[in-house]
C-alpha positions in Angstrom: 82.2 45.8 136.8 82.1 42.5 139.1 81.4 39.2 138.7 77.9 38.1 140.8 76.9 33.9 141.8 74.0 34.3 143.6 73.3 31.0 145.1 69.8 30.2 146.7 68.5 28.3 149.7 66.9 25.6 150.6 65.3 24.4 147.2 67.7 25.3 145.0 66.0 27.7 142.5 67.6 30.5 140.6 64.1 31.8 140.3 64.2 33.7 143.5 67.1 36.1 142.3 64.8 36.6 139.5 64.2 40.3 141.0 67.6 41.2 141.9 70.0 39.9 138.8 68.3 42.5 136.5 68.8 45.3 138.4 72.8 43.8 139.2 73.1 43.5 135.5 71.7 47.0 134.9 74.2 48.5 137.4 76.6 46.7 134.9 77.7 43.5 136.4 77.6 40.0 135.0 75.7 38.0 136.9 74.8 34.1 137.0 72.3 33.0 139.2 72.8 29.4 140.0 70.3 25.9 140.1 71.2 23.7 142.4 70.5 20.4 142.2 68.4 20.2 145.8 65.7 17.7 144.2 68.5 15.2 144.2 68.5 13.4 146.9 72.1 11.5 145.7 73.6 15.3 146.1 75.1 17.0 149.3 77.1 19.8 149.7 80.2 19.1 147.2 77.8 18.0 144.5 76.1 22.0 145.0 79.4 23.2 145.1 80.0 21.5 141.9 76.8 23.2 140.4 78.0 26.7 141.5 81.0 26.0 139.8 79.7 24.6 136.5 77.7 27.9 136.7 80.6 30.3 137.2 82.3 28.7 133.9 85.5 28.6 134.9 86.0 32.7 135.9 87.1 33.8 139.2 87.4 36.4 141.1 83.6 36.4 142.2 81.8 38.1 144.5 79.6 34.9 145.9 76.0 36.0 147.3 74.6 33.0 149.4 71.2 33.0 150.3 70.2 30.8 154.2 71.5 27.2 153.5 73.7 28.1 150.9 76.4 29.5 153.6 77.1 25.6 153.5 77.9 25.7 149.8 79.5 29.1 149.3 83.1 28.6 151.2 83.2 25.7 149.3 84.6 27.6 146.5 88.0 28.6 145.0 88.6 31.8 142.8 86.1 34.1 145.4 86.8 37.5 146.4 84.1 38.3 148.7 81.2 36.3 150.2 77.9 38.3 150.7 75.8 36.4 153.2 72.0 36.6 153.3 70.0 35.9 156.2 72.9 32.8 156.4 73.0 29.2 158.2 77.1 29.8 158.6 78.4 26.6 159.5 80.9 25.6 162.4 83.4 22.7 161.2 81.8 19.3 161.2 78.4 20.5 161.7 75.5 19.4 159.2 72.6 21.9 158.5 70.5 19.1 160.1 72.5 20.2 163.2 72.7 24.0 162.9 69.4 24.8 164.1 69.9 23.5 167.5 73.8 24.0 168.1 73.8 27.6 166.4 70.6 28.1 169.1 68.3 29.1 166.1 65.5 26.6 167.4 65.5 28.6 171.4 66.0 32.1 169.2 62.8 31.9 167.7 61.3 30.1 169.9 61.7 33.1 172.1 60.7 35.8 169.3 57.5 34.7 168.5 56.3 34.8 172.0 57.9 38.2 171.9 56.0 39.2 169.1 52.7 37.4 170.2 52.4 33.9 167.7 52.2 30.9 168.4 55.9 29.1 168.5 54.0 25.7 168.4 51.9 26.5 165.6 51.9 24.3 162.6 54.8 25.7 160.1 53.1 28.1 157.8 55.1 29.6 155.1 53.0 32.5 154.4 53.8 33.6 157.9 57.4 32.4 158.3 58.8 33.5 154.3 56.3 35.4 152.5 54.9 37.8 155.2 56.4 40.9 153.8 56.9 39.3 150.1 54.6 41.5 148.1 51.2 39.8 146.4 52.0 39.4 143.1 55.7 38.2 144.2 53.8 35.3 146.4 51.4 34.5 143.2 54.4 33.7 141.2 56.0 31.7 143.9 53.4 29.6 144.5 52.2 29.3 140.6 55.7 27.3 140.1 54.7 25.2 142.6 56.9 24.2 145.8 60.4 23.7 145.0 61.6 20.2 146.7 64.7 19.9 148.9 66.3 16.6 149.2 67.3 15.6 152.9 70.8 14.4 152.1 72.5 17.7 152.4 71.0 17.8 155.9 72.9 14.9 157.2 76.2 16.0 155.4 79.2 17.5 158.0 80.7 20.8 156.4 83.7 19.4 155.8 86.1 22.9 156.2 88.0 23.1 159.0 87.5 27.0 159.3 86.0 30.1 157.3 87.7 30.8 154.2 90.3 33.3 154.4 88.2 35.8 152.0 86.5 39.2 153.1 83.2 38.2 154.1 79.5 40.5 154.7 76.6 39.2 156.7 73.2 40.7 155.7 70.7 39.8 158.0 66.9 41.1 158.0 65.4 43.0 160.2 62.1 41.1 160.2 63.1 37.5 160.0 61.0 35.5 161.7 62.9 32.1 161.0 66.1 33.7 162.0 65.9 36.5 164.5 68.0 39.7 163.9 69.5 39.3 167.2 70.1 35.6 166.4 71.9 36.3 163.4 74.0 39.0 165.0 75.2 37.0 167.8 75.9 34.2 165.5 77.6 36.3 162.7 79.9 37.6 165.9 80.4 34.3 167.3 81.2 31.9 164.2 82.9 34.7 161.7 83.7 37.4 164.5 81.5 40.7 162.1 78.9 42.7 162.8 75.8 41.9 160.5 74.2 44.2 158.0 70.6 44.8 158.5 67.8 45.6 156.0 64.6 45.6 156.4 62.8 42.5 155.4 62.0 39.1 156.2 63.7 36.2 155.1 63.7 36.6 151.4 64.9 40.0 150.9 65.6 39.2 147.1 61.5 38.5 146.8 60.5 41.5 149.5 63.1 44.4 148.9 64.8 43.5 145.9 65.9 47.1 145.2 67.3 47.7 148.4 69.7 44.3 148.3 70.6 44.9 144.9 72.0 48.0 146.2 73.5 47.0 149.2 75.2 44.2 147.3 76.7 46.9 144.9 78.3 48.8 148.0 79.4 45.9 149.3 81.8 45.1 146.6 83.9 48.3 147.5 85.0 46.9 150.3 87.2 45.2 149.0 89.8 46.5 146.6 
């Protein structure tokens, strides 16, 4: 049995493990999926770290799952033995997430794939078409039934204040159709910044909403990699 903190993105809802923290917990794990407080626009990164760690209670040796813009929050963490990343903004020292999109060359990255794939890279943002594209129906009826989660822009203007990874075995998981974050974008950048090779599955950006089943597995096999 291992411990699980999922932590989501951008938005901050625990709501989007909903899919995957049942099937964890009936593999026989505890899991606590985490709120974070992204509607506060007096909280940055140490203040989400501070959230995780109300969550986790006090108990360590946790496998940490972060979800995009969590990567920010995760290393932020003491009592962690492994960080699972999913489709993940992983920081360089000093760098905001306000910053990431252009330094880590996300912005020319999908720039370039959706010309690839024939949209329109200076079409209006649509989130049916960037998140929920493979998300199934009744998945996107739920989503938008709570109504849009806000994110604060505070933590977007806050320098990751580490000066390098954490020393603590680390997974990328990076999907295959992403179309915010391009699988060869996140394999260069998981090479470049933590120096591994990505995981792939096949989804968009929210695996948790499209293919729960298959990340709650690979998240299981995951934690026997390290011993």
């Amino acid at each position: 049995m291992s411990f699980y903190v999922l932590l989501p993105g951008a938005g901050g809802e625990a709501w989007y493990w909903h899919l995957v923290e049942p099937r964890l917990r009936d593999l026989g794990h505890d899991v606590v999926a985490v709120d974070l407080p992204a509607a506060d626009e007096s909280a940055g990164l140490r203040e989400y770290a501070e959230a995780a760690r109300d969550a986790m209670g006090g108990r360590g040796d946790a496998i940490v799952v972060a979800q995009s813009m969590a990567a920010f929050t995760a290393p932020l963490l003491e009592g962690v033995r492994q960080f699972i990343l999913v489709a993940p903004m992983i920081p360089a020292p000093g760098e905001t997430p306000g910053e990431w999109w252009e330094s880590s060359g996300q912005a020319d990255a999908k720039r370039r794939a959706d010309l690839k794939d024939g949209r329109d890279p200076d079409a209006p943002f649509d989130v049916m078409s960037t998140f929920f594209h493979d998300v199934p129906r009744e998945v996107v009826e739920d989503a938008f039934a709570r109504g849009e989660p806000r994110q604060a822009d505070r933590p977007f203007g806050v320098p990751w204040p580490l000066d390098a990874w954490p020393d603590v075995p680390t997974q990328v998981i990076a999907g295959r159709y992403d179309r915010l974050f391009p699988i060869a974008f996140m394999h260069r950048l998981a090479l470049e910044r933590l120096g591994i090779h990505a995981g792939v599955i096949d989804s968009g950006h929210l695996p948790a909403l499209s293919r729960p089943a298959e990340l709650t597995h690979r998240l299981d096999s995951y934690r026997n990699l390290v011993q």
